[in-house]
N, C-alpha and C positions, 0 to 999 in steps of 0.2 A: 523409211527403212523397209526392205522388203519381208519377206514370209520365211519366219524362220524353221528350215526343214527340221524333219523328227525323225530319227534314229529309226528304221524300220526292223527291231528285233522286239523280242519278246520281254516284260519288265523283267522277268525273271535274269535272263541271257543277258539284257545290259546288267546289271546288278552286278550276277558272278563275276561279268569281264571287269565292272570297274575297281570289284575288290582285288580280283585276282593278276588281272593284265591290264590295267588301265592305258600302259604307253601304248600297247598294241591298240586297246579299245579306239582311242583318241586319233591315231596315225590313221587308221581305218575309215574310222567318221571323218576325218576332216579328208581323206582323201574324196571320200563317194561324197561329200554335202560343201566343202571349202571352208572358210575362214567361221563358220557360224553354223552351230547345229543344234537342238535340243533333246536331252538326254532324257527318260521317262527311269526315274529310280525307286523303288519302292521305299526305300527309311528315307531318300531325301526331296521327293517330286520331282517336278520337272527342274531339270539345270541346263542354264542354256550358257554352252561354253562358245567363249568367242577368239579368237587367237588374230587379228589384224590389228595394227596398233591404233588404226583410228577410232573402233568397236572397243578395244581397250580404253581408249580415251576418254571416249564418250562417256561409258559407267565411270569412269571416277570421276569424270568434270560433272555430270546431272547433278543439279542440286539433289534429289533425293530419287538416289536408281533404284529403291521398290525391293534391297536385298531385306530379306526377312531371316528374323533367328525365330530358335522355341529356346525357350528354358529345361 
């Protein structure tokens, strides 16, 4: 799999957009990056959204795709 590009804003600027404008945020990133980008979010780290259904695939067939919770 290739290098998953990173959102070139400020944590702060992705933050606001994803509380505030998420549709906008996401239509934006996946325009400038494509099917696969990662997000730098201060309350939840890095999120790496991916929208191709084979990328979607993949994470739910991995025996174990590495999603982490906190309590």
């Amino acid at each position: 799999m290739s290098e998953i590009p990173r959102v070139r804003l400020s944590a702060a600027e992705q933050g606001f957009r994803w509380l505030h404008h998420i549709t906008s945020l996401l239509d934006a990133c996946a325009a400038e990056h494509g099917d696969r980008f990662a997000l730098q979010l201060a309350a939840y780290g890095t999120v790496v959204v991916v929208s191709h259904p084979d990328d979607i695939g993949a994470v739910f067939a991995a025996p174990d795709p590495g999603f982490s919770t906190s309590d």
